[in-house]
Backbone as CSV, one residue per row, in Angstrom:
resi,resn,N_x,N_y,N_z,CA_x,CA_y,CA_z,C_x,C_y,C_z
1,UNK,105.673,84.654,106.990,106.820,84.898,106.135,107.916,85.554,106.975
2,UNK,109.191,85.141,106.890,110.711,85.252,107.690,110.636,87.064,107.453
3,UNK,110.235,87.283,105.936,111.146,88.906,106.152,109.723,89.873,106.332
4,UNK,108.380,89.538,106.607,107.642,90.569,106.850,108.017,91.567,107.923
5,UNK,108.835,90.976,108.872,109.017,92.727,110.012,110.232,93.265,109.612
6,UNK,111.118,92.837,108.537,111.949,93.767,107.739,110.995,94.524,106.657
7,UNK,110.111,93.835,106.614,110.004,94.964,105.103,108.416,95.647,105.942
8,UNK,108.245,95.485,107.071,107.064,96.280,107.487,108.172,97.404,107.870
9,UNK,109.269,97.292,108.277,109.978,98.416,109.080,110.407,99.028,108.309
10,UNK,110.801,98.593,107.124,111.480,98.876,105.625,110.214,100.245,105.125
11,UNK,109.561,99.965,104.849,107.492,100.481,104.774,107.262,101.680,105.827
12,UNK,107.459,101.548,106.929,107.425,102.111,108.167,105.716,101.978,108.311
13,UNK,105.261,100.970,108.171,103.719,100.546,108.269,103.504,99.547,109.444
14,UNK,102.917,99.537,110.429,102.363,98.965,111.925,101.815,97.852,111.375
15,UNK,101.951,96.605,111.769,100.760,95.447,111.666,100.446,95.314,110.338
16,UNK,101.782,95.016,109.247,101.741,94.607,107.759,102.309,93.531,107.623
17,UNK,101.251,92.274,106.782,100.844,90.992,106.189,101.120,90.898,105.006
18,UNK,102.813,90.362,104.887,103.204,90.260,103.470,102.368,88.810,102.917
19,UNK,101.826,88.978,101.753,100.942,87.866,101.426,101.811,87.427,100.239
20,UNK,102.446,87.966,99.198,103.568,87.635,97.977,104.229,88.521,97.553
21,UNK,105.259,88.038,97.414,106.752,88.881,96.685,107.092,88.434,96.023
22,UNK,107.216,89.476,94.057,106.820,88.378,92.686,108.645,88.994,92.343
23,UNK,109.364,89.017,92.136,110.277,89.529,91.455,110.812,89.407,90.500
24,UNK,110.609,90.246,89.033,111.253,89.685,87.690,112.636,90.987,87.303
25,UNK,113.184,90.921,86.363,113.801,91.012,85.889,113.688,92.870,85.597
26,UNK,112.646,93.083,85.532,112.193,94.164,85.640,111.423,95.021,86.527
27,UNK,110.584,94.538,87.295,109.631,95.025,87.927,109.957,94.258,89.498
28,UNK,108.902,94.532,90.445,108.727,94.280,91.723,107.487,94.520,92.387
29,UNK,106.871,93.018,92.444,105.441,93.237,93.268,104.840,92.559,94.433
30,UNK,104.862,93.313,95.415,104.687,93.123,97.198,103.324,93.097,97.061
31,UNK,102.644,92.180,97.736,100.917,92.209,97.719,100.981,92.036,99.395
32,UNK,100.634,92.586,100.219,100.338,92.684,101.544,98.774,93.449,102.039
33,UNK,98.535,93.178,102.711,97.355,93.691,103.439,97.574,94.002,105.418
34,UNK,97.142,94.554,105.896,97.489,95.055,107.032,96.318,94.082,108.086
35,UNK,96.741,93.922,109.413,95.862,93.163,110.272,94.785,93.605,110.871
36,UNK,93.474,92.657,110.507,92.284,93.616,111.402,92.227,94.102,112.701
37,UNK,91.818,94.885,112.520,91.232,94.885,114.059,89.822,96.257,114.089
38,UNK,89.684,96.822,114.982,88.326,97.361,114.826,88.799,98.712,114.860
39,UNK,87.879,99.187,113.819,87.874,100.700,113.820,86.618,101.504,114.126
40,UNK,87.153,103.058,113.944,85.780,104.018,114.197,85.464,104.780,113.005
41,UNK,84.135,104.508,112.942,83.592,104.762,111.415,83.664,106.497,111.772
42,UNK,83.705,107.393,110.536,83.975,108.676,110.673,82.761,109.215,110.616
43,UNK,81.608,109.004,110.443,80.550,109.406,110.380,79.427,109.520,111.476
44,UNK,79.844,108.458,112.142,78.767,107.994,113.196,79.070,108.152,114.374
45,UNK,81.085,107.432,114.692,81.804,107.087,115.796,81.005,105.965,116.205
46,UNK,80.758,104.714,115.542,80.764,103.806,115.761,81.505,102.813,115.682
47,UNK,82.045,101.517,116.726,83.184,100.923,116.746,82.806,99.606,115.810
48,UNK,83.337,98.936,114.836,82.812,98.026,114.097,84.328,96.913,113.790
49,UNK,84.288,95.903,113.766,85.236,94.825,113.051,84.736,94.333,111.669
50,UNK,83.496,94.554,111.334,82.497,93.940,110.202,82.902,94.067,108.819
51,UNK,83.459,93.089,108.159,84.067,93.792,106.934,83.091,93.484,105.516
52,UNK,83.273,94.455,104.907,81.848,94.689,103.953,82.512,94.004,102.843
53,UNK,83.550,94.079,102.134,84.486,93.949,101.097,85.598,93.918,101.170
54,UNK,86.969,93.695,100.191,88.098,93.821,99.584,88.432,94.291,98.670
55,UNK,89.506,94.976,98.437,89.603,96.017,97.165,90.731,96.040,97.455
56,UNK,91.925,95.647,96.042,93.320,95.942,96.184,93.579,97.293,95.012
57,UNK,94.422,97.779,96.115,94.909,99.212,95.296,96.625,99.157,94.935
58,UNK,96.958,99.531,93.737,98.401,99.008,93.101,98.826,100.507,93.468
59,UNK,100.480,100.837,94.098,100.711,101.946,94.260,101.774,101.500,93.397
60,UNK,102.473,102.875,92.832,104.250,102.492,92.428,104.398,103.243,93.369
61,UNK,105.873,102.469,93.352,106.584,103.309,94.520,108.001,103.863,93.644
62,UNK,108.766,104.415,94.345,110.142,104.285,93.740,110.876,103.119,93.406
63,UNK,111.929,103.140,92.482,112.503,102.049,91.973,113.381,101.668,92.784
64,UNK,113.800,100.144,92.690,114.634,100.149,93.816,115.148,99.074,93.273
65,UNK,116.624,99.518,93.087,117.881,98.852,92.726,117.663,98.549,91.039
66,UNK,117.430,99.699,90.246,116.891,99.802,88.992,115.376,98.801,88.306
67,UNK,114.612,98.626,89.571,113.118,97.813,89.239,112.258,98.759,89.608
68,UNK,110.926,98.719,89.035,110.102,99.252,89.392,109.575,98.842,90.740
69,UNK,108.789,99.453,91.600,108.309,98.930,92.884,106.664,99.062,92.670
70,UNK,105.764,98.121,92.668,104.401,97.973,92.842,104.405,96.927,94.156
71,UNK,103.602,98.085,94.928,102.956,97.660,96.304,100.818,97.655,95.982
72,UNK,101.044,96.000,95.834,99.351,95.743,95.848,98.813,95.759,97.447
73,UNK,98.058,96.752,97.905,97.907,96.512,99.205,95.766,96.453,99.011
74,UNK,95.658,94.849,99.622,94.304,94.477,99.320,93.554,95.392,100.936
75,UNK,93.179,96.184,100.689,92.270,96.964,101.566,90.778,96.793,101.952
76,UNK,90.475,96.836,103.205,89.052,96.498,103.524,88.188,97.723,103.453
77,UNK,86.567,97.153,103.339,85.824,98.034,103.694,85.127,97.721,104.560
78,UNK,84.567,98.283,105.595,84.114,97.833,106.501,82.182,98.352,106.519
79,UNK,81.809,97.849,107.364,80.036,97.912,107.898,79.810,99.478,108.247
């Protein structure tokens, strides 16, 4: 998508995957998810890419330009 590194910079979020931008009349909803790559589990310090699940979490944000702002950001869980 043309405007994901405006609206990742817009966000101020690293390595964000605009997946849809719904816009009505009232409201505003960005569904993005961020790019894998491998992390360190906090428990163990083990390095893993393994993803266990998906789970999207709806934030509001502030309104913007008199709409509401909902950012669906589908989040992983990992191994």
């Amino acid at each position: 998508m043309p405007n994901t590194y405006f609206i990742s910079n817009l966000l101020e979020i690293k390595d964000l995957i605009v997946d849809d931008f719904i816009s009505s009349s009232t409201d505003i909803h960005l569904y993005f998810h961020l790019e894998q790559r491998d992390v360190t589990c906090p428990f163990c310090n083990s390095v893993t890419n393994k993803v266990h699940d998906y789970r999207t979490s709806i934030i509001k944000d502030a309104p913007v330009k008199g709409k509401f702002l909902f950012l669906h950001y589908k989040k992983r869980r990992y191994h």
